[in-house]
C-alpha positions in Angstrom: 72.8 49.7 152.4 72.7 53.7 152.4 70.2 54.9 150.1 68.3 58.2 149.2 64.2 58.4 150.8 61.5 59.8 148.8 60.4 63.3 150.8 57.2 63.0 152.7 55.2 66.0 152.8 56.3 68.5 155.1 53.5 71.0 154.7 51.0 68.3 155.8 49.9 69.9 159.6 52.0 67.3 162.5 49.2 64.9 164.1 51.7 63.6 166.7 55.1 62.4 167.5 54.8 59.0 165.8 54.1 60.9 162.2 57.5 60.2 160.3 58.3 63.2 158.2 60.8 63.8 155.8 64.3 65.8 156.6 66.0 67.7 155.4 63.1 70.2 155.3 62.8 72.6 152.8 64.5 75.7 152.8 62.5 78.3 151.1 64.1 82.0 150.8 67.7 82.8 151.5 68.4 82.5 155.3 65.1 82.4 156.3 64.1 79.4 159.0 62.2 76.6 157.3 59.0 76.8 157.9 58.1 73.3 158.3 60.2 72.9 161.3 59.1 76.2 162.7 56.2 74.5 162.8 57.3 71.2 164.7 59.0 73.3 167.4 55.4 74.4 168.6 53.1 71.4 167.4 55.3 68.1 167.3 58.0 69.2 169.1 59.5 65.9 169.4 58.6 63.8 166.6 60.0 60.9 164.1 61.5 61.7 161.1 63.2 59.6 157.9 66.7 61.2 156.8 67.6 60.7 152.7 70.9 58.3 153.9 71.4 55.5 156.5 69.2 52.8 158.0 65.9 53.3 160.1 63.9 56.2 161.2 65.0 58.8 163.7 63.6 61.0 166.2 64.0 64.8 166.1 63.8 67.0 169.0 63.7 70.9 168.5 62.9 73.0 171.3 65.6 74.6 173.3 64.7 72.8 176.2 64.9 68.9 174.7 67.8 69.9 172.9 70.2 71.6 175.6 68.9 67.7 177.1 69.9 65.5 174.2 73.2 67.2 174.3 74.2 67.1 178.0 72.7 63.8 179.1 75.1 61.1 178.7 72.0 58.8 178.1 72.4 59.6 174.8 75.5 58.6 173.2 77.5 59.9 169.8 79.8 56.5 170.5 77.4 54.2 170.1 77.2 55.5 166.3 80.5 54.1 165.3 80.2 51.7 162.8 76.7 52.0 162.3 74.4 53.1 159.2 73.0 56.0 161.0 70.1 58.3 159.1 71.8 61.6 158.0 72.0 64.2 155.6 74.8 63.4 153.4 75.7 59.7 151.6 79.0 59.2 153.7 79.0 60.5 157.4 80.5 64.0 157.6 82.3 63.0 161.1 84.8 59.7 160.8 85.0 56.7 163.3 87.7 57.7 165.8 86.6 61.7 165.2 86.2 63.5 168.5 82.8 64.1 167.5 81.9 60.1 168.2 83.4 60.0 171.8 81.3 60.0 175.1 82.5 60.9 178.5 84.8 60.4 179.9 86.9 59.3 176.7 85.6 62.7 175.4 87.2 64.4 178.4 90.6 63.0 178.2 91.0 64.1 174.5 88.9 67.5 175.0 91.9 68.6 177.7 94.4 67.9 175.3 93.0 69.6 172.7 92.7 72.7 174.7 95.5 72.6 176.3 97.2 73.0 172.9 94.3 75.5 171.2 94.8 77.8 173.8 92.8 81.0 173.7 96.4 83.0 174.0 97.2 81.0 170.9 94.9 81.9 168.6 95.2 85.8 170.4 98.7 85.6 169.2 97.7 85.0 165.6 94.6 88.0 165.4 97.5 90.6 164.2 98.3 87.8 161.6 94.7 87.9 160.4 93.9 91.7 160.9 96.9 92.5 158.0 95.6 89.4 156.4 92.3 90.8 156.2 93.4 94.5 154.7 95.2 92.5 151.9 92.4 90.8 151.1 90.0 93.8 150.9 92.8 95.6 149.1 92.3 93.2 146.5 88.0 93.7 146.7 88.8 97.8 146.7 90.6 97.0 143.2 88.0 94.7 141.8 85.2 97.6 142.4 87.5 100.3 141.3 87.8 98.5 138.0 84.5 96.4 137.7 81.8 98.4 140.0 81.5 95.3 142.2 83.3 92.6 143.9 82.5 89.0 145.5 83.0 89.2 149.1 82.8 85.3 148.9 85.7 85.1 146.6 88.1 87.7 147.7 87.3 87.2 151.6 84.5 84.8 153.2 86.2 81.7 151.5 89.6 83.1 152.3 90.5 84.1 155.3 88.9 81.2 157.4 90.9 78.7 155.8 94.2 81.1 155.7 94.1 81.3 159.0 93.9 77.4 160.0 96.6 77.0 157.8 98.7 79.3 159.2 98.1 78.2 162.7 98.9 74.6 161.3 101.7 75.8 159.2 100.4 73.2 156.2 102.4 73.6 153.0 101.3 75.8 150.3 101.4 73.9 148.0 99.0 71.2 149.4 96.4 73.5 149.8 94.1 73.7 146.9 93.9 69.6 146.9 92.8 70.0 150.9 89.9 72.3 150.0 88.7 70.3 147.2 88.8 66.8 149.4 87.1 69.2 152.3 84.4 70.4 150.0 83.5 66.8 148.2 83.0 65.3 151.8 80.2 67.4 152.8 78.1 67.3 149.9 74.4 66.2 149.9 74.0 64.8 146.5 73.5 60.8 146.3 76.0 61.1 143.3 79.0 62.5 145.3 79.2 59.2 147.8 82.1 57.8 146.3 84.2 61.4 145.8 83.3 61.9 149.7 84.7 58.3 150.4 87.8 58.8 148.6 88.3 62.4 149.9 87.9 61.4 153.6 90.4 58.8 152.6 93.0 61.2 151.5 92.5 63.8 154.3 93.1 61.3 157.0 96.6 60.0 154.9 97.3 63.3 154.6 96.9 64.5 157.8 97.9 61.2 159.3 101.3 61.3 157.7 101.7 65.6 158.8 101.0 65.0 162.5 103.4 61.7 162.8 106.0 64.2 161.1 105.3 66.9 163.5 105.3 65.0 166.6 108.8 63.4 165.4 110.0 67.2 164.3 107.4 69.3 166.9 107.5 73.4 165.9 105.3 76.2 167.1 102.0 75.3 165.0 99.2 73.9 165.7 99.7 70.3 164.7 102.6 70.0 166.8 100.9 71.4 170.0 98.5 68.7 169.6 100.9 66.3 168.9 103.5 67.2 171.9 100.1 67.8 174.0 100.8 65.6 177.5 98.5 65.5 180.8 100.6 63.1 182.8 101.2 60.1 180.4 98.8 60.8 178.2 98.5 62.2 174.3 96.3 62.2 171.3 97.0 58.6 169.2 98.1 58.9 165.5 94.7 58.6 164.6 92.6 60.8 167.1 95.6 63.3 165.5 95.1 62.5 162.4 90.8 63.0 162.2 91.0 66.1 164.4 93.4 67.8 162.1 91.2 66.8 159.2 88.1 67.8 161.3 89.7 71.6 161.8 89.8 72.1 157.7 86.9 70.0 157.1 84.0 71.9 159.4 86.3 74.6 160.8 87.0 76.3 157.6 83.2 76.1 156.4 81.7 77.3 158.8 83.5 80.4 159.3 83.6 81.0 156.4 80.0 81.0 155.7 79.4 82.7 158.4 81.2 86.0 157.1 79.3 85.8 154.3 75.4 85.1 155.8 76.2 87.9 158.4 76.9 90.6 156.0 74.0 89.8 153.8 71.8 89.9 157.2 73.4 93.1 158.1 72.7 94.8 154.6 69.6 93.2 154.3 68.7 95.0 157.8 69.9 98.7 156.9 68.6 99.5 160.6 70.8 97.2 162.3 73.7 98.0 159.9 73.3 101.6 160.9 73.3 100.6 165.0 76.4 98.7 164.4 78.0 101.8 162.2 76.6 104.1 165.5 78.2 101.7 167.9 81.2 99.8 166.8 81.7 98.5 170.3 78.7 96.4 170.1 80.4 94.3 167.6 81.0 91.5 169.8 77.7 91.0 171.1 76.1 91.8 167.8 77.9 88.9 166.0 76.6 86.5 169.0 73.1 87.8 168.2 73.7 87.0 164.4 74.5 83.7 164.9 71.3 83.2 166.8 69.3 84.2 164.2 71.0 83.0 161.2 69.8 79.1 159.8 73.6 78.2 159.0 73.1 75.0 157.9 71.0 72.9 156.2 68.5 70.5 158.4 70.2 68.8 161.1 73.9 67.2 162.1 75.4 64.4 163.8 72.9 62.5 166.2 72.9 60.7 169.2 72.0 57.3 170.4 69.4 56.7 173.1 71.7 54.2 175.8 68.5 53.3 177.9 64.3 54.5 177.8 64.1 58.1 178.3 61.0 60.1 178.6 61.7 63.4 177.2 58.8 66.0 176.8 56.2 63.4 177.4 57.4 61.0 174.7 58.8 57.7 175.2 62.6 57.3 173.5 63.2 53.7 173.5 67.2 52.8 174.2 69.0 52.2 170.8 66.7 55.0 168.6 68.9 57.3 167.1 68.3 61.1 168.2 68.7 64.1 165.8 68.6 67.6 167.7 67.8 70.8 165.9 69.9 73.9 166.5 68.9 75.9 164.6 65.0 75.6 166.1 66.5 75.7 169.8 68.1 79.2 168.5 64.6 80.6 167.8 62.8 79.2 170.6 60.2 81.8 171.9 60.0 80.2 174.7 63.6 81.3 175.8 64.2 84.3 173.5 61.9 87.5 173.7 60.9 88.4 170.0 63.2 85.6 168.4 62.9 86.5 165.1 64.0 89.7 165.5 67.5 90.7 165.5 68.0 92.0 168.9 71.7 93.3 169.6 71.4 93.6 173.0 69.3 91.3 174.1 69.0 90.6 178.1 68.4 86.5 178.0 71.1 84.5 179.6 70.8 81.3 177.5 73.3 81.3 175.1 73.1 80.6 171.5 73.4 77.3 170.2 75.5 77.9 166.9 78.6 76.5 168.0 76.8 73.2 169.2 76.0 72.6 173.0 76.8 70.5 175.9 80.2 67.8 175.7 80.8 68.6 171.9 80.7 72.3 171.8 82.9 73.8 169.0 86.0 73.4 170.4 87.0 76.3 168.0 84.5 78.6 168.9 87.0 81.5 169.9 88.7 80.9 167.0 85.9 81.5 164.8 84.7 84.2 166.9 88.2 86.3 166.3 88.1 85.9 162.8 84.7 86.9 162.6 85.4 90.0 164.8 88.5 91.1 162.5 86.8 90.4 159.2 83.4 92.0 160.0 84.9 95.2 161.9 87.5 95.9 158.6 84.9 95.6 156.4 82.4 98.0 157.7 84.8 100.1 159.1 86.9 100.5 155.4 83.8 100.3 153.3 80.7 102.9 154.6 78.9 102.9 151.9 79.2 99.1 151.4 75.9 98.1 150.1 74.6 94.8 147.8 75.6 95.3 144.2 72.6 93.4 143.3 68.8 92.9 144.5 68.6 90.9 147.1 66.5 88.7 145.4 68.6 87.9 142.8 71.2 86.8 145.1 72.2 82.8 144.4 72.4 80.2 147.4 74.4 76.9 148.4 71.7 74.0 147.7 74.5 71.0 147.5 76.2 71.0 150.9 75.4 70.7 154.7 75.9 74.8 154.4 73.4 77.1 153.8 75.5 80.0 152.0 75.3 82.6 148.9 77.4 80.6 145.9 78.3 85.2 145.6 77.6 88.2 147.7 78.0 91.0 145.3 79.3 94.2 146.9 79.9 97.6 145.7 80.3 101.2 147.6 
C-alpha cells in the first residue's frame, strides 16, 4: 500500500551509504540547492534513502559521474518499474504504465524514432514566428497591467502561458478543452498525500482524452502534432493507440510545466544577478548559451524523478547495488558537480566545460522536447528583456512566494514593474 514516511533528519552529518535518509530534502530559500544533498554529493555520494510514497527503500546517486551511469547503462531498467509500488515523490506515479518514460532499449528506440521523426526540429522552427507574435501579445497585455497597476505577474500574463499555448497549437487541441487539460495536468503532479485520488482520476481523464484525439487524428490525419505521431511510419511500424495516447498526455503534462517554470526561475535569477542581467543586456547574442548556463544552475524541481531498477549486481562508486534495488539519480546535484564544472555555483555564461547540463534529463530518456523548450525559452526571454530595460522585481526579493505542493520548484508570482 502507498503511504507517506515520517522525514528522517537530513541535517544529521552522512556516516555511510547504508544510512537511510529522508527525501525529498528540504528546500530552504527560493532556488537555492538544498543543502542536505549538497552535502551527500561530496560525503555519501551514493547512499540509501526512504521516499514519502511507494514500497521499500531506495538508493540515490548524485554525482555527475554515477549519474551520467545510472542513465546510460541498460543495467538499470525504467521497465522493470511497471506495475510496481516504486518509492517516489508524489502519491500516484507522475509517468503512466505504457509512458515512454517506462521503456528500455531497444523498445525505447523503436518508439524514440517515431517520435522524432514526427517532432522534427524544422517543425517546431516552423511554429517560432507563431510564438514570437504570441509572445508581444502577451507582454502587451503585462505593458497594460503596469501602466494601470505599477506592476504585473510575469507568471500570469506569460510563464504559464505561452508554454502551454504553444503545445496546443502545435497539437491543434480544441479551445474549449483547454482549461479542464490544465487542471487534470496540474492535480497529477502534486505532492500532497491528500491529492492521490484527484491525481488518479485526472491521469484517468487525460489518457481518455487524449486516447480518443489521437484515434480521431490518425483516422482524419492534419498538419499537427498529434497527427504526425499518429501517421508516423518506419517500415511497418507506428505508435499503438496507447503509447499515442500517454505521450500526448506526457507533452501537456511535464512539457507545459516545465517550461513554463523555467521562464519564470530564469528571470528571477537574472534580476536577482543584476551583473549577469547587465552582460546579457551588453551582449544579446549570448542568449543561447546563457539560458544553457541557467538551466545548470537553477534547482527546477523538487528532490528527485522517475528511477531506475538495478537488472543484475553493479558496483558503482565503490558500493555494491544488488539487482532488483530501485535507483533514484539526482540532476540537479550532477548539475553542480565541482568535479566537472569550474566554480559551479556561479553563474558562468561562457563557460569552457564540454559536459553538458543535465536539465533536460540524460542518456536514453533525454527530453525529447528539449528544442522545443529551448525555442520558447529563447523567444520569451529575448522579448522580454529586449521590450522591458528597466524590468526590475516589483517587490523584495525576499518577499517573493514559492511552489511548495508540486514536483516544481517555482514562484506561485514574479512581480515585475519598469
Amino acid at each position: 500500500m502507498t503511504h507517506a514516511r515520517p522525514h528522517a533528519d537530513t541535517d544529521a552529518d552522512p556516516t555511510g551509504p547504508e544510512t537511510v535518509r529522508s527525501c525529498p530534502f528540504r528546500h530552504d530559500v527560493a532556488l537555492e540547492p538544498d543543502p542536505a544533498m549538497a552535502r551527500l554529493r561530496t560525503q555519501a555520494p551514493i547512499t540509501r534513502i526512504a521516499m514519502p510514497y511507494g514500497q521499500g527503500d531506495c538508493w540515490l546517486v548524485t554525482r555527475y559521474a554515477d549519474v551520467r551511469t545510472v542513465t546510460s547503462d541498460r543495467r538499470f531498467s525504467r521497465a522493470a518499474l511497471v506495475g510496481q509500488d516504486f518509492p517516489r515523490t508524489t502519491p500516484v506515479p507522475v509517468v503512466a504504465d505504457g509512458s515512454i518514460n517506462l521503456m528500455d532499449p531497444p523498445v525505447l528506440n523503436r518508439v524514440r524514432r517515431l517520435v522524432i521523426g514526427a517532432f522534427t526540429i524544422p517543425a517546431v522552427e516552423a511554429v517560432r514566428p507563431w510564438v514570437r507574435t504570441t509572445v508581444d501579445g502577451l507582454l502587451d497585455a503585462m505593458a497594460d497591467a503596469v501602466a494601470e497597476r505599477g506592476r504585473a505577474d510575469l507568471v500570469s500574463h506569460l510563464a504559464h502561458q505561452i508554454p502551454l499555448l504553444t503545445i496546443y497549437q502545435l497539437m491543434e487541441v480544441p479551445e474549449e478543452d483547454r482549461p479542464r487539460l490544465r487542471a487534470w495536468a496540474t492535480a497529477m503532479t502534486s505532492m500532497h498525500p491528500d491529492g492521490r485520488a484527484a491525481a488518479v482520476g485526472a491521469e484517468a481523464r487525460l489518457r481518455a482524452y487524449f486516447g480518443a484525439l489521437s484515434l480521431a487524428r490518425r483516422r482524419r490525419p492534419g498538419s499537427d502534432l498529434i497527427s504526425a505521431l499518429a501517421t508516423a511510419r518506419i517500415g511497418d511500424e507506428t505508435l499503438t493507440e496507447d503509447e499515442l495516447a500517454v505521450l500526448t498526455m506526457l507533452l501537456v503534462v511535464t512539457g507545459h510545466d516545465t517550461t513554463a517554470h523555467a521562464i519564470s526561475n530564469i528571470v528571477y535569477t537574472l534580476l536577482t544577478h543584476p551583473d549577469r542581467l547587465d552582460e546579457l543586456r551588453a551582449r544579446p547574442g549570448l542568449l543561447p548559451q546563457a539560458l544553457e548556463e541557467l538551466l545548470r544552475f537553477i534547482p527546477f524541481r523538487q528532490g528527485v524523478g522517475t528511477p531506475r531498477v538495478a537488472l543484475e549486481d553493479v558496483e558503482l562508486g565503490g558500493v555494491l547495488i544488488r539487482a532488483g534495488d530501485t535507483v533514484q539519480v539526482s540532476y540537479l546535484t550532477a548539475n553542480r558537480d565541482g568535479s566537472v564544472y569550474d566554480r559551479p555555483d556561479g553563474i558562468d555564461f561562457e563557460r569552457t566545460e564540454s559536459a553538458p547540463h543535465m536539465a533536460f534529463g540524460y542518456g536514453s530518456h533525454h527530453c525529447l522536447g528539449s528544442h522545443l523548450a529551448r525555442m520558447v525559452l529563447q523567444v520569451s526571454v529575448a522579448a522580454l528583456l529586449h521590450r522591458f530595460p528597466g524590468l526590475r522585481l516589483a517587490t523584495p526579493a525576499e518577499e517573493v512566494r514559492w511552489n511548495t505542493g508540486s514536483l516544481w520548484r517555482h514562484p506561485l508570482e514574479l512581480p515585475l514593474t519598469w
